[in-house]
N, C-alpha and C positions, 0 to 999 in steps of 0.2 A: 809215141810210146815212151813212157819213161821206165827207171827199173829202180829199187832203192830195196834197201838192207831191213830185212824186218824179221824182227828173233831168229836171226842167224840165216835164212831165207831174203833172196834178192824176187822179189815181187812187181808186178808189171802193172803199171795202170796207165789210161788217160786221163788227163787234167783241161778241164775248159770252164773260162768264166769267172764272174767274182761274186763274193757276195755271204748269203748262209750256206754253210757248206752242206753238199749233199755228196751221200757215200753209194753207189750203185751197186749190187751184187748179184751174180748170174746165176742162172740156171746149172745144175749139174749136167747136163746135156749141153750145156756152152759152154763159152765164155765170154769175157768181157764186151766182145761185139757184139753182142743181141743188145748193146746199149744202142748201135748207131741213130737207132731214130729220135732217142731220148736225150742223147749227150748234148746237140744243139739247142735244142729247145731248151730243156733245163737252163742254162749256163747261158739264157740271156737275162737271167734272175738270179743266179747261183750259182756257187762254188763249184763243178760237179767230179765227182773224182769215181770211174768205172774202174774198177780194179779185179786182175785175174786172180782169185783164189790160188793159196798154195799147192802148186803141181799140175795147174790148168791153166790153158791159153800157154802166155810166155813167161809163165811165174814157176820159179825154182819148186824140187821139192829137197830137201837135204833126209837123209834118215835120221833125224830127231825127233822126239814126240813132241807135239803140236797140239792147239787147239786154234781151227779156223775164226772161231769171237775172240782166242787172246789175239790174231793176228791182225783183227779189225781194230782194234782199240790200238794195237802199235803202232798204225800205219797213223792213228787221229793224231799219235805222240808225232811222230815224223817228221808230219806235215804242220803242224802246230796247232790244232784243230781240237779247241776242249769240246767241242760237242756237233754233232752233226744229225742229222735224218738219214735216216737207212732205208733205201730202198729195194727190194728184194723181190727177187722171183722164186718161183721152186725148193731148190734149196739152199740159195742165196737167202729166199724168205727166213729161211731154217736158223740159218746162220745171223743173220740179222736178229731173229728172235731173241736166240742164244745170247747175243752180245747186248741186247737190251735188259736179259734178265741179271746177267754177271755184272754186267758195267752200267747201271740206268743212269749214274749222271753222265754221262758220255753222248748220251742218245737222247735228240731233242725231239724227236718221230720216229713215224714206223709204218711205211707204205710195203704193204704186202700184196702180191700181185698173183698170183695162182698157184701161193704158198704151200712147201712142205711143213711138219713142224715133229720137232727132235722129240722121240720117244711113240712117235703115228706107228702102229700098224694097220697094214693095207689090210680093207677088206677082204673077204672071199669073192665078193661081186668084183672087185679090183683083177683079185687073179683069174677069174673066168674072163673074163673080159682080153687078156693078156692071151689067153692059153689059145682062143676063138680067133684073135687079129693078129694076133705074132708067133705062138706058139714054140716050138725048139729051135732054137737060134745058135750054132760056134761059138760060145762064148771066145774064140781064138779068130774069130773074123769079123774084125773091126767092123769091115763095110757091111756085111748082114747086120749086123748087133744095132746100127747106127739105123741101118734102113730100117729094121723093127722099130727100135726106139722111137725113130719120126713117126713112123706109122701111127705106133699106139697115143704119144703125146702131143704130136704137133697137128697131125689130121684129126684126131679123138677120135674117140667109139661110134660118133653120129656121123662121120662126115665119110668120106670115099676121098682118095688120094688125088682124083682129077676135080674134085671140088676145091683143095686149095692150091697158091698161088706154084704154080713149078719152081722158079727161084727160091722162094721163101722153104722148099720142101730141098730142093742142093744144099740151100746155107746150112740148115739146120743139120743136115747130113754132115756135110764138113767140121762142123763143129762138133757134132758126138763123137767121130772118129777119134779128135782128138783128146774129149772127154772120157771117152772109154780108156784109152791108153791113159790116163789118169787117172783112172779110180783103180786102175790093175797097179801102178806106182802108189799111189797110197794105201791100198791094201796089206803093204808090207812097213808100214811106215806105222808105228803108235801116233793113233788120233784122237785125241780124247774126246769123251763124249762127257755132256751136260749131264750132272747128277743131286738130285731127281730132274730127268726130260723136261724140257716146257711144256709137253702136253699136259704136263700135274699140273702147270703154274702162268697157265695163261692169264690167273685175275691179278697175276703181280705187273703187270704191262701198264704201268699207272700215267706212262706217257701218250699223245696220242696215236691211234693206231688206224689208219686205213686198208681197207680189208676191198679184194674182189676177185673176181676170178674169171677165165673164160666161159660165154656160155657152152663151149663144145667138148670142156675138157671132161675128164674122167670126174664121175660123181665122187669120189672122195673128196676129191680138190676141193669141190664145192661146200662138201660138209663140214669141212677144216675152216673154212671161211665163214661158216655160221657158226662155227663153235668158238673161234677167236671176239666172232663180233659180239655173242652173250658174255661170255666171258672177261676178256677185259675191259677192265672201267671206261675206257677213253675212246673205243673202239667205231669208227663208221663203216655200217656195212653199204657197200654201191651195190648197184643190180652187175650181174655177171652184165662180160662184153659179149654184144652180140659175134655172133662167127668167128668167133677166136679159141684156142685152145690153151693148151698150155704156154706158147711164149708169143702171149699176148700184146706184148709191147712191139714186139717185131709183126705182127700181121696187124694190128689195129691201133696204130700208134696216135691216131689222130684223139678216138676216147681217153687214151691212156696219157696221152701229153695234158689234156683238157683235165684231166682229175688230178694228175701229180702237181700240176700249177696251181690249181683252186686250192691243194692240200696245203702245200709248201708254204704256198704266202707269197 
């Protein structure tokens, strides 16, 4: 792990490999380790740089107002890095978007992985679905909040909890805990948001864009994934990953290594 200064924030990432550089971004329910199975593989082709979002993993939050796509674009200045591929999950995806639409010569791709996108509201099918598999949760107990969360995103709506891997259902745990104490840290911190949302302006995405999703996750996911692939010019839709959910890369890393290599180059 390294740590480096970034608009006033000391930010964490791993760095492996050489080559075109690629920028990794996590899940709002993780952080930077949901890369582990990607980091290697990437980075026998590539730059790869996994980096903890501001106030997640082991990355500062200072109470400054922020924008998580300007912090991406600081980190490209840092590292010397005038353009790179983003690859993104959930709401890394999010953030990835964002930093594509503010900064597009910056951003050589755009591997979206069972992507949020800035300005989405969730379905009412989304919140029945929440209210049936997880329902009232302490928002003041991490470990419930964290064990909901995996529930609903990492096992999905189709699956039962002893259908996926028990380890892959700890990690994910460990990691929301410390995601939820982050998003309660930035709550209180001005974050700016993208205005107008990328959801208005997905046909400005004129670089290329790879789009998928799990097949287990929550049908929104899915639909964000059809709507990015009509939408932007440059856009590949793949078939959802079989038996995967939301942090796809972590339960199915083998499709997932297989499609971000053929993407990358």
């Amino acid at each position: 792990m390294t740590k480096i200064e970034i608009n006033g924030a000391r930010l964490a990432y791993d760095e492996r490999g050489a080559g075109s550089p690629v920028v990794l971004l996590h899940a709002g329910i993780a952080d930077r380790r949901m890369w582990r199975e990607q980091l290697p593989q990437l980075a026998e082709r590539h730059r790869v740089i996994a980096v903890d979002l501001r106030g997640y993993g082991d990355s500062e939050l200072p109470s400054t107002p922020f924008a998580h796509h300007d912090d991406v674009v600081a980190l490209l200045d840092a590292l010397d890095i005038e353009r790179a591929a983003l690859v993104g999950c959930s709401f890394g995806g999010a953030v990835a978007v964002d930093t594509a639409l503010t900064h597009p010569d910056r951003v050589s791709a755009l591997a979206l992985l069972g992507t949020a996108v800035s300005g989405h509201e969730w379905s009412e099918e989304t919140e029945e679905l929440w209210e049936r598999l997880v329902g009232e949760v302490d928002p003041e107990d991490f470990t419930a909040s964290a064990a909901g969360e995996v529930r609903f995103w990492v096992v999905g709506p189709g699956r039962r909890p002893e259908d996926v891997d028990g380890e892959l259902i700890a990690f994910a745990e460990a990691m929301d805990q410390r995601a939820l104490a982050a998003e309660r840290a930035l709550s209180a911190v001005d974050v700016a948001d993208l205005d107008p949302p990328a959801i208005e302006r997905l046909g400005e995405l004129r670089m290329p864009v790879l789009v998928t999703a799990g097949a287990a996750d929550v049908p929104d996911i899915t639909r964000l994934a059809d709507r990015i692939a009509a939408e932007a010019p440059g856009a590949v839709r793949l078939p959802d990953v079989p038996d995967a959910a939301h942090l796809l890369p972590l339960e199915r890393p083998g499709p997932v290594n297989a499609a971000l290599l053929d993407f990358l180059g």
